[in-house]
C-alpha positions in Angstrom: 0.0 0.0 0.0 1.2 3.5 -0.6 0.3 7.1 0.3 0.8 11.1 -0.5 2.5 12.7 1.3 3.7 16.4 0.9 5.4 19.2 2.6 3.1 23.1 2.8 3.8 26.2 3.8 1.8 29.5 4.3 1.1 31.0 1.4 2.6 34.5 2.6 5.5 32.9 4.5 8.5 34.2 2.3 9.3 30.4 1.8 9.7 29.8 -1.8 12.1 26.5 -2.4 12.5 23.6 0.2 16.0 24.9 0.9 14.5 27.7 2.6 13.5 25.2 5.3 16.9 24.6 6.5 16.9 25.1 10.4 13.1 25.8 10.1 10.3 23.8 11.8 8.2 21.6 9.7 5.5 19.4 11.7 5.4 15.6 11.4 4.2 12.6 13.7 7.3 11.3 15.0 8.1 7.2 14.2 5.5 7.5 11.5 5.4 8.0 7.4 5.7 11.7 7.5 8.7 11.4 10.3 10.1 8.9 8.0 9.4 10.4 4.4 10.5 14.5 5.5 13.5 13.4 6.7 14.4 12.2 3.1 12.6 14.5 1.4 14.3 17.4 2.7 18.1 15.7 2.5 17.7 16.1 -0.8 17.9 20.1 -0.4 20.3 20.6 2.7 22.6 19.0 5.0 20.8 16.5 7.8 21.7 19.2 10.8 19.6 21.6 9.3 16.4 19.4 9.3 14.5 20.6 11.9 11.4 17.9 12.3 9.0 18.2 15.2 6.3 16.4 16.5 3.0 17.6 16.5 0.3 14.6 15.8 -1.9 13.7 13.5 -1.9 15.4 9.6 -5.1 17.3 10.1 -3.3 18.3 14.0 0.2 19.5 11.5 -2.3 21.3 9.1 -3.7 23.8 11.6 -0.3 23.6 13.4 0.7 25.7 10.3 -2.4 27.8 10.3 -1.6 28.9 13.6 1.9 29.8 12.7 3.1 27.5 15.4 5.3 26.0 12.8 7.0 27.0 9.5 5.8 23.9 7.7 4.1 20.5 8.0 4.0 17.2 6.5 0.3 16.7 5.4 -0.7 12.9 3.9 -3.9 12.2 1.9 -6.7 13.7 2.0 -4.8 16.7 3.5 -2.7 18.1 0.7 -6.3 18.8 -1.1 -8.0 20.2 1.7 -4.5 22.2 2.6 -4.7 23.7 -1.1 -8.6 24.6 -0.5 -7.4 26.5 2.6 -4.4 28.8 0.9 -1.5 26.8 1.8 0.9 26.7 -0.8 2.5 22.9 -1.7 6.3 22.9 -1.3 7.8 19.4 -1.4 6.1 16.8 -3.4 7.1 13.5 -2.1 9.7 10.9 -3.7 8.6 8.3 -1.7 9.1 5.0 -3.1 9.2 2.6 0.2 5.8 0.7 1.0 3.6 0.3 4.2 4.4 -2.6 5.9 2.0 -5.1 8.1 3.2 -6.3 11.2 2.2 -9.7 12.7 2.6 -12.7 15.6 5.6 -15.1 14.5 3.0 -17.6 15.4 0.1 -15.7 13.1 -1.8 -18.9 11.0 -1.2 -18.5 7.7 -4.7 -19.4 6.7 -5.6 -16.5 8.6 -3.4 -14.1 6.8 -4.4 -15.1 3.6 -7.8 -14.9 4.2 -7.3 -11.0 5.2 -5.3 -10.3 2.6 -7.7 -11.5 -0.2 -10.4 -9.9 1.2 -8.4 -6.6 1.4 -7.0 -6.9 -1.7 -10.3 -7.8 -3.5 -11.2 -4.3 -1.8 -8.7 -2.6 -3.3 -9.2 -3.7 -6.7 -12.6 -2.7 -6.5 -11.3 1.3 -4.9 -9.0 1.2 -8.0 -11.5 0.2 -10.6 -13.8 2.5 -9.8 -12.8 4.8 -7.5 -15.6 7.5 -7.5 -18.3 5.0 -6.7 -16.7 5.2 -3.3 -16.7 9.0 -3.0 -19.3 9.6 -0.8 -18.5 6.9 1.7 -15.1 8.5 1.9 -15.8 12.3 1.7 -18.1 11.0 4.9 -15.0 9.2 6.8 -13.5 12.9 6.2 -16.0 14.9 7.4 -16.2 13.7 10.8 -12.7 15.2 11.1 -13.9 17.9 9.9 -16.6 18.6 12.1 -13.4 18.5 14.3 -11.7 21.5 13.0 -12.3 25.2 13.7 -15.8 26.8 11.7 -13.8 28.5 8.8 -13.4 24.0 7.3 -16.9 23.2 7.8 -18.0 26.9 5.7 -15.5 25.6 2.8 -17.2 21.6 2.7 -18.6 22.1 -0.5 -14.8 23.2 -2.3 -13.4 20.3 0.0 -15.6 17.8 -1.5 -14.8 18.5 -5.0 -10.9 18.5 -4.4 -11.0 15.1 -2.7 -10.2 12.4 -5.0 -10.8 8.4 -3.5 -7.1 7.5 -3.5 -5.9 4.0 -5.4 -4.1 1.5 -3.5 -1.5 -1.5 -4.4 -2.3 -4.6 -3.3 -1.1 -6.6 -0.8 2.3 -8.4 -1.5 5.5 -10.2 -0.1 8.4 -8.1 1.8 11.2 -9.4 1.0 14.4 -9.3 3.0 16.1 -7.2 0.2 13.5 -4.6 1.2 14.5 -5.2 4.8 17.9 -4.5 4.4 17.4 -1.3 2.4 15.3 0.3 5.0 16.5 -0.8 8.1 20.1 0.1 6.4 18.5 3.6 5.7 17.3 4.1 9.5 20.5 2.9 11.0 22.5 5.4 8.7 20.7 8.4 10.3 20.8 6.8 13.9 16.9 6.1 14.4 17.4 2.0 14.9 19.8 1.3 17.2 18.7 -2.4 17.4 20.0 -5.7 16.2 18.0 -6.5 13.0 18.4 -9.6 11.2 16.2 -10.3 8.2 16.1 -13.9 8.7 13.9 -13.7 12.2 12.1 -10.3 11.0 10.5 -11.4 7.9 7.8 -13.3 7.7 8.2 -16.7 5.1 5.2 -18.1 4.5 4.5 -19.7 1.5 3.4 -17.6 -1.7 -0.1 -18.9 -1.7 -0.5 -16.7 1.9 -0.4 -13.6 -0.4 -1.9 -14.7 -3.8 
């Protein structure tokens, strides 16, 4: 499975190429995808010092985060870039992420189990992908309730909201393989967020193929 993520800023805030963000704060959820994806996102455009990631929540908690001028940017995942444009921010950093979410299980998980999850999910999926706007409603709905969260001026732009939103597409469930494993746990240990011992041959899982077909 994938998602969007992307770096704002406020549209007035003099910040006009990701470079500018160097030593600047820019909100992400710490240990999670936008933690993970800002951090190489913005190596691309200065040295690793100068990244300046704090933690602030959840991507509709970094979106008015910015708002509020507590920060200078935040890392916003779907639906949030759309509803961010809606609101005036301006989009900064699209991501280059290319790694994949991941599902973590019991060693002692049944198989039979797993595969029946993943071919119901994926059977879900294909059906979000093949027709994505016959699921618009049901997910503009998931949406609103956070919403209804937010301060008034959201709620007084629903209609504009609803007519950004786009029902994202998904990739199916497949095997991790321990080439992947290396790569990212190689990647974290580089820039000193896992410390642990990791071995691929006791952290991924080997069931057979027919678990994920």
């Amino acid at each position: 499975m994938n998602s969007t993520f992307a770096i704002f800023v406020l549209h007035d805030s003099g910040i006009k190429k990701p470079s500018d963000l160097a030593g600047k704060s820019v909100a992400i959820e710490a240990g999670t995808g936008s933690y993970y994806t800002s951090l190489e996102d913005l190596e691309r455009f200065m040295p690793r010092a100068k990244v300046n990631l704090v933690q602030v929540g959840e991507p509709h908690k970094r979106l008015l985060a910015l708002q509020n001028g507590e920060v200078a940017a935040a890392s916003l995942v779907g639906p949030w870039p759309a509803i961010g444009k809606v609101v005036g921010l301006s989009l900064l950093i699209r991501t280059n992420r290319t790694n994949s979410t991941t599902m973590v299980t019991r060693k002692d998980m049944d198989g039979d189990i797993l595969r029946r999850f993943l071919s119901a999910t994926n059977q879900a999926i294909g059906m979000i992908n093949y027709s994505p706007e016959r699921f618009k409603v049901s997910y503009f709905r998931r949406v609103r309730m956070i919403l209804e969260e937010m301060p008034p001026d959201f709620m007084v732009q629903e209609k504009r909201i609803k007519s950004a939103l786009k029902v994202p597409r998904w990739r199916p469930w497949g095997r991790y393989s321990k080439r992947e494993f290396l790569r990212t746990s190689g990647w974290m240990r580089d820039r000193g967020v896992l410390t642990a011992k990791t071995d691929p041959e006791t952290a991924v899982a080997t069931y057979p193929q027919s678990v994920y077909s």
